[in-house]
N, C-alpha and C positions, 0 to 999 in steps of 0.2 A: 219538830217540824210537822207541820200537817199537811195537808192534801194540797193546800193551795196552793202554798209554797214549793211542794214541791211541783205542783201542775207551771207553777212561774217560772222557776229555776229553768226546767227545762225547755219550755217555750223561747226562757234568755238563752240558752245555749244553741239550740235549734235554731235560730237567730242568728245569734254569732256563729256558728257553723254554715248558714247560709250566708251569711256576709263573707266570711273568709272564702268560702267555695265563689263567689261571685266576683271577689278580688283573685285568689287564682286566677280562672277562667281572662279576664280581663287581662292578667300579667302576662300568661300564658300567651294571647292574641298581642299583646304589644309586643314582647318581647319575639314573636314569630313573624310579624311584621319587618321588625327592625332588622331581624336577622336575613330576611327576605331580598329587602332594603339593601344590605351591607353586601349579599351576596350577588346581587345585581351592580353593584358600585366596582366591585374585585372583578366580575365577567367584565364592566366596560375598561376596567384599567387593563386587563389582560388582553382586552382586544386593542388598545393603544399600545400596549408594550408591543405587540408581535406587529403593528405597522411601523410604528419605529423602528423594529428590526430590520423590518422589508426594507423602507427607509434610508436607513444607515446601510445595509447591504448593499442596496443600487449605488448608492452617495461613492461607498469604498470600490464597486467596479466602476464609473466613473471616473474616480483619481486614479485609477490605473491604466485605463486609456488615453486618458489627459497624460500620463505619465510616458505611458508608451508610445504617444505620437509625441512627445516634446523632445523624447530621443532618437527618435527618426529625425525629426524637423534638424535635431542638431548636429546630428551625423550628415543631413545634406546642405545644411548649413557651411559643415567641416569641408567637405566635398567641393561643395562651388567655392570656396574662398581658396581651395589648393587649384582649380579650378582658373577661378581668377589671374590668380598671383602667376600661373603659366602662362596663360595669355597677356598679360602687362611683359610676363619675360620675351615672349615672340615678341611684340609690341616693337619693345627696347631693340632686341636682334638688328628686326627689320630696319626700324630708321636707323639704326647705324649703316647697316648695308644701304640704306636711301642715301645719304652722306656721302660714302664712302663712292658710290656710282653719280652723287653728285660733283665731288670733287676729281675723282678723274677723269668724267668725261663731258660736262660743264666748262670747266673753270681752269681745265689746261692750257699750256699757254700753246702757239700756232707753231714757236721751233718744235712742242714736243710732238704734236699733229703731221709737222713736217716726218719726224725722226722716225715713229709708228710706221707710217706708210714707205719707208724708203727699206727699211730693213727686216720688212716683210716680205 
């Protein structure tokens, strides 16, 4: 090998060693990009996850006040229907007692009007 060859040789390798050092460099930036990239994609899912949580938190106290007042609502639901159901029983009471003051003292006959007043 002579001088030439080897002044070529290594000029080829110098070369290729700059080539490869120029493909790193480049891989290096793509792949530091990407990773950049990926890492800002994980920060925005992570800030979706934790408003979903918020989300879902509010959503679950929520059904528990819907919860809480639908058992009130039915406790005085319960309430007025027992509520009711006494007042239809006065109701009842009364017109019987209406009845009962209409028929004895309506619809009496005049001997018993007479017999009232005589043996008082």
């Amino acid at each position: 090998m002579n001088l030439t060859q080897k002044s070529i040789r290594r000029t080829d390798n110098t070369s290729v060693l700059h080539r490869i050092y120029e493909r790193l460099d480049w891989l290096i930036k793509y792949y530091g990009s990407e990773l950049a990239q990926k890492q800002q994609n994980i920060q925005q899912l992570q800030n979706e996850i934790e408003l979903l949580k918020k989300t879902l938190a509010e959503r679950d106290e929520t059904i528990l006040e819907l919860e809480n007042k639908l058992n009130q609502c039915s406790s005085e639901e319960e309430g007025n229907r027992q509520l009711i159901n006494k007042l239809l029983a006065d109701i009842s009471k009364y017109e019987n007692d209406i009845e009962w003051f209409k028929r004895t003292y309506e619809h009496r006959s005049v001997l018993g009007l007479f017999k009232q007043k005589f043996f008082k």
